[in-house]
C-alpha positions as CSV (number, residue, x, y, z in Angstrom):
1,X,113.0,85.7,84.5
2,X,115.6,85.8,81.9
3,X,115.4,83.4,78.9
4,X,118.3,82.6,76.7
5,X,117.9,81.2,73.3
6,X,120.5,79.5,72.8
7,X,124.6,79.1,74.6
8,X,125.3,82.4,72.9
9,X,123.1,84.3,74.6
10,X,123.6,82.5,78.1
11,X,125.3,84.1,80.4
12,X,125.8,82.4,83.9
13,X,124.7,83.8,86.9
14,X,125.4,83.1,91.1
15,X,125.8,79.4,92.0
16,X,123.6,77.9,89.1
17,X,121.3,75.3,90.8
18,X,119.7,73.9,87.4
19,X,117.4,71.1,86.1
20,X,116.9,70.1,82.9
21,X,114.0,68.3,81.0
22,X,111.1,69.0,78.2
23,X,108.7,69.5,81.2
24,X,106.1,68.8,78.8
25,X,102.6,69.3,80.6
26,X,104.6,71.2,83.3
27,X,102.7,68.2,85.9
28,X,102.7,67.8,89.5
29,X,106.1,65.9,89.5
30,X,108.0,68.7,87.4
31,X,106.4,71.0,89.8
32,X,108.0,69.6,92.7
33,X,111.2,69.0,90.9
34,X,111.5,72.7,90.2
35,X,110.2,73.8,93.6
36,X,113.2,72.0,95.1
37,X,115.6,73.9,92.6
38,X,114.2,77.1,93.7
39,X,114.5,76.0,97.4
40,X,118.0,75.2,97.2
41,X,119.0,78.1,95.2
42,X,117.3,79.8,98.1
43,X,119.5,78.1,100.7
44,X,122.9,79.4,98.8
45,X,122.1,82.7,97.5
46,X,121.8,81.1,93.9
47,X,120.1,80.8,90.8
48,X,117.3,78.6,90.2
49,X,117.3,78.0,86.2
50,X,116.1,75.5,83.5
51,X,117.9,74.0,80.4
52,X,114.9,73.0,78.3
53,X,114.8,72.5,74.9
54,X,112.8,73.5,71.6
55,X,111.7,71.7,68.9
56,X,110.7,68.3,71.2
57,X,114.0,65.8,71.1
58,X,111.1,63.0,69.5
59,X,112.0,65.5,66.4
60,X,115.1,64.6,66.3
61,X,115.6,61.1,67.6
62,X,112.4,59.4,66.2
63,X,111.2,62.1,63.5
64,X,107.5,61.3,61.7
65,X,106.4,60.8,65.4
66,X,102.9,61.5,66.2
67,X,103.7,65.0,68.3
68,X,101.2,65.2,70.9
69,X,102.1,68.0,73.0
70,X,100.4,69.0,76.3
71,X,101.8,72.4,76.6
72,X,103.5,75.2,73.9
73,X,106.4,77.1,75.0
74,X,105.2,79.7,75.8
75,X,102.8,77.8,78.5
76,X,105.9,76.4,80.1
77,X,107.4,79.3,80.2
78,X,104.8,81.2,81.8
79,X,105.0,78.7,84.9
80,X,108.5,78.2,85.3
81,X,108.2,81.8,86.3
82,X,105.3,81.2,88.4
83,X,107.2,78.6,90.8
84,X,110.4,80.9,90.9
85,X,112.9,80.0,88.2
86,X,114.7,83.1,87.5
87,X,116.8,82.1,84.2
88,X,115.7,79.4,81.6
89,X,118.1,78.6,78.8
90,X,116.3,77.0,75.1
91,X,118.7,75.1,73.4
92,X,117.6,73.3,70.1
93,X,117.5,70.3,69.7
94,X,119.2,69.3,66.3
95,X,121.4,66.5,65.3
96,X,124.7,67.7,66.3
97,X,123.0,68.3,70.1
98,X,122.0,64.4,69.9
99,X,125.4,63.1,69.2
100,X,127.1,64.8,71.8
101,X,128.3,62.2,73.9
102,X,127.5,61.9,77.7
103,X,131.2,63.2,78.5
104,X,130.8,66.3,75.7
105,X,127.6,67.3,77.2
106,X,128.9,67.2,81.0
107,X,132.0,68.6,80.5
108,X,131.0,71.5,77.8
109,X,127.3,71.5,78.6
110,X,126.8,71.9,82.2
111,X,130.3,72.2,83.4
112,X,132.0,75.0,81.0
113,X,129.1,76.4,79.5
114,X,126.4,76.8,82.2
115,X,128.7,76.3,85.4
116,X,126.4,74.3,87.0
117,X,127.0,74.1,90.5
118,X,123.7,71.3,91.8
119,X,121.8,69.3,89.5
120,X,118.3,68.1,90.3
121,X,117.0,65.0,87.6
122,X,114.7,62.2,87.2
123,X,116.0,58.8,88.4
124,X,115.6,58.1,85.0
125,X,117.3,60.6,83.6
126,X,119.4,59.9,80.1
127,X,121.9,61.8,78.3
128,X,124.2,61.8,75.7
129,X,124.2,60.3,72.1
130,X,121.1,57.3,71.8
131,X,120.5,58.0,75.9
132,X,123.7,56.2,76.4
133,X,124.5,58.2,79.8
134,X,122.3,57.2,82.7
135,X,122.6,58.5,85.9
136,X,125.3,56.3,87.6
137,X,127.8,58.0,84.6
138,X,125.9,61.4,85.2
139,X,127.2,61.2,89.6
140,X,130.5,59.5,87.9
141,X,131.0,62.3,85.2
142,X,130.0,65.3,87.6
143,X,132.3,64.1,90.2
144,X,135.4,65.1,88.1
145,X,134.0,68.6,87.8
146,X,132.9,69.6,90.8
147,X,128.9,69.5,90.8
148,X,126.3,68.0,92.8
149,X,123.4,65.4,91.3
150,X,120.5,65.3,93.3
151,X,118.1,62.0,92.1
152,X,114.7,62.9,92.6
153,X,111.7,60.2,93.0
154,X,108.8,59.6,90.8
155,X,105.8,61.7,92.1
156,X,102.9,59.3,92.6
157,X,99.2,60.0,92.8
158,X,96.7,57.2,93.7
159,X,100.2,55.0,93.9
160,X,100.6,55.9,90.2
161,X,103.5,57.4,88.7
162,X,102.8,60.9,87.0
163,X,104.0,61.3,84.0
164,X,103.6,63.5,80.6
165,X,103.0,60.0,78.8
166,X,100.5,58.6,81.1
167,X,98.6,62.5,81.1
168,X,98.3,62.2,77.2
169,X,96.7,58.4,77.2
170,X,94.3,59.8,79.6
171,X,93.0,62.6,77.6
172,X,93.3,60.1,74.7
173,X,90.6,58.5,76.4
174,X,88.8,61.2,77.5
175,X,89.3,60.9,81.0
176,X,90.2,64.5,81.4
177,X,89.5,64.6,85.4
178,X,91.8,61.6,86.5
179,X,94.4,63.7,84.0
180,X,93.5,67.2,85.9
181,X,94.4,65.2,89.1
182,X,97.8,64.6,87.3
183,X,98.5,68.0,86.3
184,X,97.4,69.6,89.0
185,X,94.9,71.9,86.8
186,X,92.6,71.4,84.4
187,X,93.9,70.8,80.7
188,X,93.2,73.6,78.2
189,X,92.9,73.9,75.0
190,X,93.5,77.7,73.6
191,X,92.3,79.5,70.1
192,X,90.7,82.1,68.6
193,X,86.8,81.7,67.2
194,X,85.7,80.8,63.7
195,X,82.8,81.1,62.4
196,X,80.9,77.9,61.8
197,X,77.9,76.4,60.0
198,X,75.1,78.0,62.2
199,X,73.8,74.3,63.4
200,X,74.0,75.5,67.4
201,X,72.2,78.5,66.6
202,X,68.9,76.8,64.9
203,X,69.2,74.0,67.6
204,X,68.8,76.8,70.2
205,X,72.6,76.0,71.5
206,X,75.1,78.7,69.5
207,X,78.5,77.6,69.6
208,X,81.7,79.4,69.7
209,X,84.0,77.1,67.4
210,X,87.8,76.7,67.3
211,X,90.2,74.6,65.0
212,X,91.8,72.2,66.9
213,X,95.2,73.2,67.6
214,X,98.2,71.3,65.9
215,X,100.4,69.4,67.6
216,X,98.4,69.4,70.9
217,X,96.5,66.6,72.8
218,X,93.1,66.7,72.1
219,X,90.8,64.8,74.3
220,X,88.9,61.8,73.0
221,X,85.4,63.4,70.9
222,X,82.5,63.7,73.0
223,X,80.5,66.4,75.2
224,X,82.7,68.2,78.5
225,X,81.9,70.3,81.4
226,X,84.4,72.9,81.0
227,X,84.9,76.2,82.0
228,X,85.6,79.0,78.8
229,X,88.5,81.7,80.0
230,X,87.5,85.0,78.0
231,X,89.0,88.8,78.4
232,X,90.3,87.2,81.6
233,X,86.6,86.3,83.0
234,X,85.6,82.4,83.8
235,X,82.4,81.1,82.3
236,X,80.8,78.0,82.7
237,X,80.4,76.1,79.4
238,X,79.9,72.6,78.0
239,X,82.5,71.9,75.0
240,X,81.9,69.4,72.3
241,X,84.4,67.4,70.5
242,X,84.1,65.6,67.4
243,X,82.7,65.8,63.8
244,X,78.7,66.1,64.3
245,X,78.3,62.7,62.6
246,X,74.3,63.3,63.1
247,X,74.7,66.0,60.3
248,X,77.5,64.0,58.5
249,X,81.0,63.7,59.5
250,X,83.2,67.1,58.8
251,X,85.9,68.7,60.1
252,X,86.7,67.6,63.5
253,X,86.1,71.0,65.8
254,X,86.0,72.1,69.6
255,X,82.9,73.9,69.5
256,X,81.8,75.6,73.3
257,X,78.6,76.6,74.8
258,X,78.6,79.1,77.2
259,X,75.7,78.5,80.0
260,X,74.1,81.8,80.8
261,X,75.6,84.1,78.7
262,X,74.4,85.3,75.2
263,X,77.4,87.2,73.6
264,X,79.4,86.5,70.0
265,X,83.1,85.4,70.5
266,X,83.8,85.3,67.0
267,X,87.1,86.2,66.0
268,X,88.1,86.3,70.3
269,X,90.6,84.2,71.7
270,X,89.3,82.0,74.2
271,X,90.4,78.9,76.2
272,X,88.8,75.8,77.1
273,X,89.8,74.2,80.5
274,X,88.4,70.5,80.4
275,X,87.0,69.5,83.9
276,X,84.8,66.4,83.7
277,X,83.7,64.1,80.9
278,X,79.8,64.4,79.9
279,X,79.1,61.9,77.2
280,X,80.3,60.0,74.4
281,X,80.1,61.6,70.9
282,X,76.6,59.8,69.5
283,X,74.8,59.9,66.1
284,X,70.6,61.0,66.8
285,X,68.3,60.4,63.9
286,X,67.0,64.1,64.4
287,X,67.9,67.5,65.3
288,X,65.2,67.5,67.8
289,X,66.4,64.5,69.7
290,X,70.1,65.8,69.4
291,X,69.2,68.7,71.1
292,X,66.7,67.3,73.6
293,X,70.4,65.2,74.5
294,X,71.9,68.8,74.9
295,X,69.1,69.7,77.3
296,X,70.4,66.7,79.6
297,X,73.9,67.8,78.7
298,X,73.6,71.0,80.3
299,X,72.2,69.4,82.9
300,X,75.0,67.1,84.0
301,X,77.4,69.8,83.0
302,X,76.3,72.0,86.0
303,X,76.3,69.5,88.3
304,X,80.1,69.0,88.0
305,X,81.1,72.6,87.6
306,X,79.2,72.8,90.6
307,X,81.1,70.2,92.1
308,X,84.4,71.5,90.7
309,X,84.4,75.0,91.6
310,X,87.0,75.1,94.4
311,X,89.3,72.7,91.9
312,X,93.0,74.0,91.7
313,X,92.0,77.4,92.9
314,X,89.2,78.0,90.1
315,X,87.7,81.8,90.0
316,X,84.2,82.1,90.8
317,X,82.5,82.0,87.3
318,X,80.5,85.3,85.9
């Protein structure tokens, strides 16, 4: 796959059949978008490609945001290759991309710089300066040039409609299954070890700790049944979430136990794929009764990695 930072360093291939989007999450409705790109590239000998962009436009158009990302980059990256896309082209998103208007980025955009030939978007899909173009003016516009718009529907799952925005309020909430169902995986969480305060090890549960990463969706604080990705090996864990308010409240942390192994990951990067919601965070008036909870924890986190193991094509566990 070919990435191109930037117009300069875009060069167009055969019969460009392009989308275009933050694919945030990369969900079960992007997938489908871009599977349809890379089938009709398929059909005409063409190019299946990507104009995405980097830093998110909510940068630009509504800066001081909350960013709340699902996926970096380099995550998106990794599957547009997966479902086929050969060429991906990054533009930034600055000020001078936003006021383009909807005619300047049709005409220079996808027209003379990318030579677009079919277009697959959202039936929402706006463009332009203050998302002044909708799609009406983007058939209109592409008309005049020569391209094909394909509209493409909502993807629904239990009759909802999937979306990046509805993913994070899940996770928000710490619904983190109803979300995998969304994505189509389960949502991870990736980083590398630190060392911590030492509580799991004298309650007879060490911990593998990690910062929580910037900019990411975290879900809600409480306990999970995850699994733990390690040296490219799948472990069953339970993850915790939150600030240890038994012990008084501190940094908040994602700290991860894994069941049935005994080995130090400090300092190893790890990642923590969410699969089912255990518990609430709670305050215990002891460390014995916090971890006799831990004991039923475990419990209950078995039971739905158990249950889960088959999910989106999991690895059998080591």
């Amino acid at each position: 796959m070919i990435v191109a930072g930037g117009l300069d360093h875009y060069q167009s291939r055969s019969y460009p059949v392009l989308t275009i989007g933050n694919f945030d999450g990369l969900h079960r409705g992007h997938v489908a978008l871009l599977r349809q790109v890379v089938a009709t590239a398929a059909e005409h000998g063409g190019t299946p490609t990507v104009l995405t962009f980097d830093p998110h436009p909510i940068t630009v158009l509504a800066p001081g945001t909350p960013l709340r990302l699902l996926t970096t980059l380099d995550d998106k990256l990794a599957r547009f290759e997966e479902i086929g896309i050969q060429q991906v082209l990054v533009l930034a998103f600055d000020k001078s991309f936003a006021s383009l208007t909807p005619e300047e980025f049709v005409f220079k955009i996808l027209h003379d710089a990318i030579a677009v030939r079919e277009l697959f978007v959202g039936e929402h899909f706006a463009f332009g300066v203050k998302r002044s173009g909708r799609l009406a003016d983007l058939i209109a516009l592409s008309s005049r040039v020569g391209f094909r718009v394909h509209p493409v529907h909502p993807f629904l799952v239990r009759g909802e409609i999937v979306s990046s925005t509805r993913i994070r309020s899940l996770l928000q909430a710490g619904d983190v299954a109803v979300a995998a169902l969304f994505l189509g995986r389960h949502y991870q969480l990736e980083g590398v070890v630190v060392r911590g305060e030492g509580r799991g090890q004298d309650l007879g549960w060490p911990t593998a700790n990690l910062h929580l990463p910037a900019h990411r969706a975290i879900p809600a604080d409480g306990v999970y049944a995850t699994w733990t990705v390690w040296n490219g090996r799948l472990f069953q864990s339970v993850a915790y979430i939150g600030t240890r308010p038994t012990f008084g409240s501190g940094e908040r942390l994602l700290e991860v136990y894994l069941l049935d192994h005994d080995v130090s990951l400090y300092g190893e990067s790890i990642a923590v794929r969410f699969v089912d919601r255990v518990r609430d965070d709670a305050v215990f008036r002891t460390a014995e009764e916090l971890s006799a909870r831990i004991d039923l924890d475990v419990v209950h986190a078995r039971e739905s990695l158990k249950d889960a193991m088959s999910s989106f094509g999991e690895e059998r566990p080591a």
